[in-house]
Each structure stands twice: as C-alpha cells, then as structure tokens.
Backbone as CSV, one residue per row, in Angstrom:
resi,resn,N_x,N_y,N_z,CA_x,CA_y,CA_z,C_x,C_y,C_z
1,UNK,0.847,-1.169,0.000,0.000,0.000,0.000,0.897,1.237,0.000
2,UNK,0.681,2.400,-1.187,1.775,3.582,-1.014,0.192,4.481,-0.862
3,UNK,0.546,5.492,-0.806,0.116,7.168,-0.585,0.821,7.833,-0.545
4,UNK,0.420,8.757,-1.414,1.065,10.116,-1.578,0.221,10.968,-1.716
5,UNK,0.678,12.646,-0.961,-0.049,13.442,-1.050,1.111,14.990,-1.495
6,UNK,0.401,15.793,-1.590,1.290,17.180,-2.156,0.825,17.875,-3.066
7,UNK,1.485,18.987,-2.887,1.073,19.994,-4.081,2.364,20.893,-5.035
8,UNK,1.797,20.993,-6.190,3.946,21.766,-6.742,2.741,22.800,-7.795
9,UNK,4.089,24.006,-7.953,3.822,24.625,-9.123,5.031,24.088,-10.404
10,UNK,4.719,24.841,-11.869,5.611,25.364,-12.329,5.940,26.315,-12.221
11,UNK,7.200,26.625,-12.419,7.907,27.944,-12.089,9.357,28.284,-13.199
12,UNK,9.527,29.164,-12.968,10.625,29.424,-14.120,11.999,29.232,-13.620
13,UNK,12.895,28.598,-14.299,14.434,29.075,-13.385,15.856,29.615,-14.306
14,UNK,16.524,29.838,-13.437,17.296,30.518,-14.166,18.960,29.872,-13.086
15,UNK,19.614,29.689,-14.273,21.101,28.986,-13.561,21.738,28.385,-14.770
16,UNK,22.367,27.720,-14.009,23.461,27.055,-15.144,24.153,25.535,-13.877
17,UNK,24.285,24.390,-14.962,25.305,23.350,-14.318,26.219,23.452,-14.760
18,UNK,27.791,23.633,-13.939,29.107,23.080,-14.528,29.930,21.961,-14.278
19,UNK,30.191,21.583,-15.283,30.855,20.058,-14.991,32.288,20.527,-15.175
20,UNK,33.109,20.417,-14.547,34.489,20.586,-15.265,35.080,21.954,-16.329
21,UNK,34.467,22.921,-15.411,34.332,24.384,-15.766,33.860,24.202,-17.505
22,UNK,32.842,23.294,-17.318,31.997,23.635,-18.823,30.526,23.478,-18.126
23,UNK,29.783,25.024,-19.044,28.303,24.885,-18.408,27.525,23.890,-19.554
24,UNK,27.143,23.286,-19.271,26.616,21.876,-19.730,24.990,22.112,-20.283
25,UNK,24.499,23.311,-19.368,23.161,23.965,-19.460,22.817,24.926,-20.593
26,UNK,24.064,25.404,-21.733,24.304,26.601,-22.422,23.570,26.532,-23.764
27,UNK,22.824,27.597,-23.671,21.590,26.802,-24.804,20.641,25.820,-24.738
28,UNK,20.234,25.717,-23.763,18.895,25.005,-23.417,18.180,25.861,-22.246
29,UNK,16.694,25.636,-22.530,15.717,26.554,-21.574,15.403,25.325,-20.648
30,UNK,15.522,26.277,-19.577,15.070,25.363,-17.852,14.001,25.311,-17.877
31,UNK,13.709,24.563,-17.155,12.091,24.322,-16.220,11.730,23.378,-15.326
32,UNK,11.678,24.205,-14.336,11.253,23.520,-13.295,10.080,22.940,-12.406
33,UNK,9.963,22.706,-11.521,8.589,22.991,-10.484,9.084,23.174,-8.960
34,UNK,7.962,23.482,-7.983,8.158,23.900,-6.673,6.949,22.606,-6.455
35,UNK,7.663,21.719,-5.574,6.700,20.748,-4.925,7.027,20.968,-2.987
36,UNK,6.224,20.276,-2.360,5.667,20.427,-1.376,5.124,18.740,-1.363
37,UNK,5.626,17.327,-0.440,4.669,16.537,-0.599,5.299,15.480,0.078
38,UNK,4.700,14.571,0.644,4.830,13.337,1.667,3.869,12.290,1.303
39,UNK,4.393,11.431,1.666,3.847,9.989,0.951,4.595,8.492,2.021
40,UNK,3.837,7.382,1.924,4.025,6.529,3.051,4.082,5.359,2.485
41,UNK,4.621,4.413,3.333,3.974,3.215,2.406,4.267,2.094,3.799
42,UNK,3.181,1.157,3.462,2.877,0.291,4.752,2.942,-1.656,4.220
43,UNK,3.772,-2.006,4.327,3.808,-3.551,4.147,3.300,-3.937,5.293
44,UNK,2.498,-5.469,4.738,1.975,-6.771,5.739,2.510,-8.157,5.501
45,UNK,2.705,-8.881,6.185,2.958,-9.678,6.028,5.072,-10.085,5.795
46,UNK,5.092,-10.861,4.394,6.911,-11.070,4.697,7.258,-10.256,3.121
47,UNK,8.099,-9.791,3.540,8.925,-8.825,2.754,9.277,-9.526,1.392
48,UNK,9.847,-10.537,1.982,10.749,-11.514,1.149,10.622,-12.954,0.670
C-alpha cells in the first residue's frame, strides 16, 4: 500500500550546471517545479 499526497507549481528558473568548468546547461531553456509533498507506504505480512 503507497500514498502520496502534495502539491507543486511550475515555475521558471534561471542557472546554469558546470561540470568541469563547462556549463553543460548553455543553450537550453530550464524548467522547473516547486513541490511540497509526503507519501508513506505500509507492508503486511513477509517482505521476502
């Protein structure tokens, strides 16, 4: 049994990744989201 609950936006971002003083990100548009969220999960019985 899982559950999950939460809420996210999209949102815009702005940055860059560097790997090995090369930005890896250069010429491509970001996008992200803003999440918020928790989720559980419940076993019965044997695992294995």
């Amino acid at each position: 049994m899982d559950r999950s609950i939460g809420r996210f936006r999209m949102a815009d971002v702005v940055g860059s990744v560097v790997i090995d003083g090369v930005d890896v990100t250069e010429g491509i548009d970001l996008v992200g989201d803003l999440s918020d969220a928790k989720g559980g999960s419940r076993y019965s019985g044997q695992l294995w």
